[in-house]
C-alpha positions as CSV (number, residue, x, y, z in Angstrom):
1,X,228.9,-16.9,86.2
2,X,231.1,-18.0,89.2
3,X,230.1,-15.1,90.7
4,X,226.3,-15.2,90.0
5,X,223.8,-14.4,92.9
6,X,221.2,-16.5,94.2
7,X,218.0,-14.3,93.5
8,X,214.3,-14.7,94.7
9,X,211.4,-13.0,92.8
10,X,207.9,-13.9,94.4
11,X,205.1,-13.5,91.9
12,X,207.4,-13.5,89.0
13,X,205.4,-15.3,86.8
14,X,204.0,-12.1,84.7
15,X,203.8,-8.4,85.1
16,X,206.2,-6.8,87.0
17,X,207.4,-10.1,88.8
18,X,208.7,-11.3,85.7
19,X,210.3,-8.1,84.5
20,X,212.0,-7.9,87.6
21,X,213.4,-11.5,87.0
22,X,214.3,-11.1,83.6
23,X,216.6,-8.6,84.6
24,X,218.1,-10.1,86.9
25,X,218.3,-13.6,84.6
26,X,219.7,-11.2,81.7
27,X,222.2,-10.0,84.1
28,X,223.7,-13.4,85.0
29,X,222.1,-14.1,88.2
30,X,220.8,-17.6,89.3
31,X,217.3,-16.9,89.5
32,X,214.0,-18.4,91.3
33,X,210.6,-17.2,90.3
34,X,207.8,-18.3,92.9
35,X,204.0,-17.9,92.4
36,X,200.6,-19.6,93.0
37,X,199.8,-21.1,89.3
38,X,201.7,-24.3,88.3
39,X,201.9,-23.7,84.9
40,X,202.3,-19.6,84.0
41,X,205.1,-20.1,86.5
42,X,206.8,-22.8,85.0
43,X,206.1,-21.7,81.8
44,X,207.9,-18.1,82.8
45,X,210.6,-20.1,84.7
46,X,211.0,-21.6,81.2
47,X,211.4,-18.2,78.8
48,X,213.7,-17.2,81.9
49,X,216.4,-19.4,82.2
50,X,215.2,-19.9,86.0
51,X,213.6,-22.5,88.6
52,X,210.0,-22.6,89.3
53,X,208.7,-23.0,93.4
54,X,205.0,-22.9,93.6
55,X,203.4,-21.9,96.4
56,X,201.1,-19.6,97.6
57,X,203.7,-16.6,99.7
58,X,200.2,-15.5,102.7
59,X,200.2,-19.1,103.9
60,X,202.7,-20.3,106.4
61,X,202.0,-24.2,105.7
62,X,202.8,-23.4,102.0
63,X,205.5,-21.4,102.9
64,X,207.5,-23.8,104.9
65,X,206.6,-26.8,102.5
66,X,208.7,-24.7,99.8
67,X,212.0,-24.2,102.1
68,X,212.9,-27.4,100.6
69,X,213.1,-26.2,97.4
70,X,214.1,-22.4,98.0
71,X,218.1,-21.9,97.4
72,X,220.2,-22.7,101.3
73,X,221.5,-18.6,100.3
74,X,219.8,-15.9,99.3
75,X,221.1,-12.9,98.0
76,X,218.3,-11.0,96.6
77,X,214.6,-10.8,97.6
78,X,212.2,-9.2,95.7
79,X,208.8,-9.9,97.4
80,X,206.5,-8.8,94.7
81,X,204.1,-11.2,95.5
82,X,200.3,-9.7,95.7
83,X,198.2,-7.0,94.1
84,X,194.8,-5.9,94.7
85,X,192.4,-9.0,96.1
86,X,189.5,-6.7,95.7
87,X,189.6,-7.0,92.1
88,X,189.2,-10.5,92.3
89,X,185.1,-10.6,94.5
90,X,183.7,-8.8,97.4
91,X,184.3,-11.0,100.1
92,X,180.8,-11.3,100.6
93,X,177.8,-9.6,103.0
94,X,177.9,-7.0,105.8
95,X,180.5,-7.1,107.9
96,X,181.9,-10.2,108.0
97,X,182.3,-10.0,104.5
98,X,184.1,-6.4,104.4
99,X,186.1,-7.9,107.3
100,X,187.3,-10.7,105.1
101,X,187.6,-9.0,102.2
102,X,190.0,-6.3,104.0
103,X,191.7,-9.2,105.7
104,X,192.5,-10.5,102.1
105,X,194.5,-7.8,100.9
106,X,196.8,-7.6,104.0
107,X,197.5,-11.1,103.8
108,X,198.2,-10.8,99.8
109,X,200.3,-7.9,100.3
110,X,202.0,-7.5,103.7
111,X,201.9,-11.0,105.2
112,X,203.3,-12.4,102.4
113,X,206.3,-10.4,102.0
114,X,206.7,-10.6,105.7
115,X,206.2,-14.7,105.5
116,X,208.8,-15.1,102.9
117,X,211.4,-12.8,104.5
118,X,210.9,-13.9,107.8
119,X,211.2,-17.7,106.4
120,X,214.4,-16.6,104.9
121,X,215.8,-14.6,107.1
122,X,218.4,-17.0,108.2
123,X,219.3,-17.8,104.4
124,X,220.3,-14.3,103.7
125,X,224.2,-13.5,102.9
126,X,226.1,-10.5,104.2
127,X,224.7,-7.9,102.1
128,X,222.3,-9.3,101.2
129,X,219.4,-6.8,99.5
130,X,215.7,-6.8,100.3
131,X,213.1,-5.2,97.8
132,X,209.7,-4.8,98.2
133,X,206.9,-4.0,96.1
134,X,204.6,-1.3,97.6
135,X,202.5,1.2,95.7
136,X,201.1,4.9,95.2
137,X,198.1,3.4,96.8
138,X,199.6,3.5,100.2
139,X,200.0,7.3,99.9
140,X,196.7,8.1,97.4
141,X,194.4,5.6,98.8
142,X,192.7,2.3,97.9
143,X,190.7,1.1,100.9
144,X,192.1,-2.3,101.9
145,X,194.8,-1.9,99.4
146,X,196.4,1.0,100.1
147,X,196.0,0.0,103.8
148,X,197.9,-2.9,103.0
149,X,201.0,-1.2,100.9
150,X,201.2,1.1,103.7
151,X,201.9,-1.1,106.1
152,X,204.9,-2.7,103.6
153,X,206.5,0.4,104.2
154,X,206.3,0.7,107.6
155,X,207.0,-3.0,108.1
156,X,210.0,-2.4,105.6
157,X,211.4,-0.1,108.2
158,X,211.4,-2.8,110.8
159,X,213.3,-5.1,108.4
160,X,216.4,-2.3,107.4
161,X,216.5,-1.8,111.5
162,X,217.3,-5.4,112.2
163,X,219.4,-6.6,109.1
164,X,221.0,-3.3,108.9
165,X,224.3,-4.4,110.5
166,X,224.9,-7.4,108.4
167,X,224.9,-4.8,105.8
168,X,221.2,-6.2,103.9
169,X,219.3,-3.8,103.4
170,X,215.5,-3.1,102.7
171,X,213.7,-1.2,100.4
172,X,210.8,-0.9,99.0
173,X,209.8,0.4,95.2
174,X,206.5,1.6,94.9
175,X,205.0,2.0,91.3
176,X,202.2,3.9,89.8
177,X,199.8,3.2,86.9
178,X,202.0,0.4,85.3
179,X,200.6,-0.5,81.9
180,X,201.0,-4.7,80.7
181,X,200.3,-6.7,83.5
182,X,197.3,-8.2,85.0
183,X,196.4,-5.9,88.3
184,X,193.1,-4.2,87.2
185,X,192.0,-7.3,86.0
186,X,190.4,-5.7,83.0
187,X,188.3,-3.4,85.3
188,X,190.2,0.0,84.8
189,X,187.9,2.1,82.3
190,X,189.5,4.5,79.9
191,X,188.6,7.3,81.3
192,X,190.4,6.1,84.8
193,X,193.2,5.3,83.1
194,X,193.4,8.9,80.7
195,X,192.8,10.4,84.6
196,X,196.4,8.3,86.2
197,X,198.1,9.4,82.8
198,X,197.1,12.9,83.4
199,X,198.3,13.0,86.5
200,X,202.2,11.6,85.6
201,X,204.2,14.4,85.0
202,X,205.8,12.6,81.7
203,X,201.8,12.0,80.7
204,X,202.8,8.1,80.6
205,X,202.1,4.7,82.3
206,X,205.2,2.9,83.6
207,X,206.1,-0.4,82.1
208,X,207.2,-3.2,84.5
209,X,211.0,-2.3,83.0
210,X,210.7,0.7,84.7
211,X,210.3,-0.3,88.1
212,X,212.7,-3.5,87.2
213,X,215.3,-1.1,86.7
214,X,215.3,0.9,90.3
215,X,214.6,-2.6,91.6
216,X,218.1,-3.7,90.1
217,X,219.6,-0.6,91.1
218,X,218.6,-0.9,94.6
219,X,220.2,-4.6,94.6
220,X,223.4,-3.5,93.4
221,X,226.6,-3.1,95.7
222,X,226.2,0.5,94.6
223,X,223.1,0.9,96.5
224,X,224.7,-0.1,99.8
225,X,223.9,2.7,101.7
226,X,220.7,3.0,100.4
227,X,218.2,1.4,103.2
228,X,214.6,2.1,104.7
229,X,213.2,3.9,101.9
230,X,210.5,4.0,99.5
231,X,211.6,4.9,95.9
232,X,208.2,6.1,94.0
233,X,208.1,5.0,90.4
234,X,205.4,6.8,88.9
235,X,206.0,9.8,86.8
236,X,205.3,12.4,89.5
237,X,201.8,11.3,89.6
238,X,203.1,11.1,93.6
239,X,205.8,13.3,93.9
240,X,207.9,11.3,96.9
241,X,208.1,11.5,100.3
């Protein structure tokens, strides 16, 4: 345990988050779980082994309230931290309501990961790693979504450019249909979901261990030279690049 990292999952209360940080927790690491709801974070935090920060990752004030309580080194980031806002309401009429509903997802998915890393930037060891979640979305489509995923990766890019030479690096992992978590929020209809099977290659959803895995993998010293990608986790439903 001596030589245990520090690890930071955002949204790591259920779903993939919390796959991600089991892992990691099973593996020996000192983990942080961060998250907007008091008590299914504390309550993962509690099956985990691992500390509970609550905060909400798209707003600065919240962000730099939490720095406080954040570990003083960081050697693992997973901002996973987001999902699709349009699930949750419209945003309201005309424009000003597409506007804000757009607006919405990039600041769930792409200012938040960019809040948290730049907050921590300083906080990061030598070699430190960097992982992302992005989606299929950003190369498939999903209006506002998709928009937002696809700038992850290109923002990603900017991140393995600067950290690069202290040896961090920055990934991102970007899943398909993922079965067991919360992200349709009970609006994916069976015969959407038989479609996204179809389309796998292995005829499967993925389970959050499955994109826990590559996300371990791409946090080990083995993936050292391993920087500025996307790894697609999705059963060939997207088949890379």
């Amino acid at each position: 345990m001596g030589n245990s990292r520090e690890v930071v999952v955002t949204g790591g209360g259920t779903g993939i988050g919390y796959a991600v940080a089991a892992a990691f927790a099973e593996a020996g690491e000192r983990v942080t779980v961060t998250g907007r709801r008091e008590q299914v974070l504390t309550e993962a935090a509690a099956l985990l082994g691992a500390r509970a920060v609550v905060f909400d990752a798209a707003d600065p004030a919240a962000v730099e309230a939490a720095l406080a309580e954040l570990p003083d080194r960081v050697d693992v980031l997973v901002n996973n931290a987001g999902g699709n806002t349009d699930f949750l309401d419209d945003g309201g009429e005309g424009l000003a309501g597409f506007a804000a509903a757009f607006e919405r997802n990039l600041r769930s998915n792409v200012v938040s990961a960019a809040l948290v890393t730049h907050a921590l930037r300083d906080r990061l060891a030598d070699d430190a790693r960097i992982v992302t979640i992005g989606s299929i979305a950003a190369h498939t489509g999903a209006g506002s979504y998709g928009a937002a995923k696809a700038a992850v990766e290109a923002w990603n890019v900017s991140v393995a450019q600067e950290l690069g030479p202290r040896g961090i690096t920055a990934n991102v992992v970007a899943p398909g249909l993922v079965g067991e978590t919360e992200f349709f929020r009970g609006k994916l209809g069976d015969r959407r979901r038989e479609r996204l099977i179809a389309n796998t290659m292995n005829k499967r959803p993925g389970t959050p261990e499955d994109v826990a895995a590559v996300v371990t993998f791409l946090a080990s010293p083995a993936a050292g030279h391993v920087t500025g990608q996307v790894v697609h986790v999705n059963g060939g439903a997207h088949p890379g690049g």
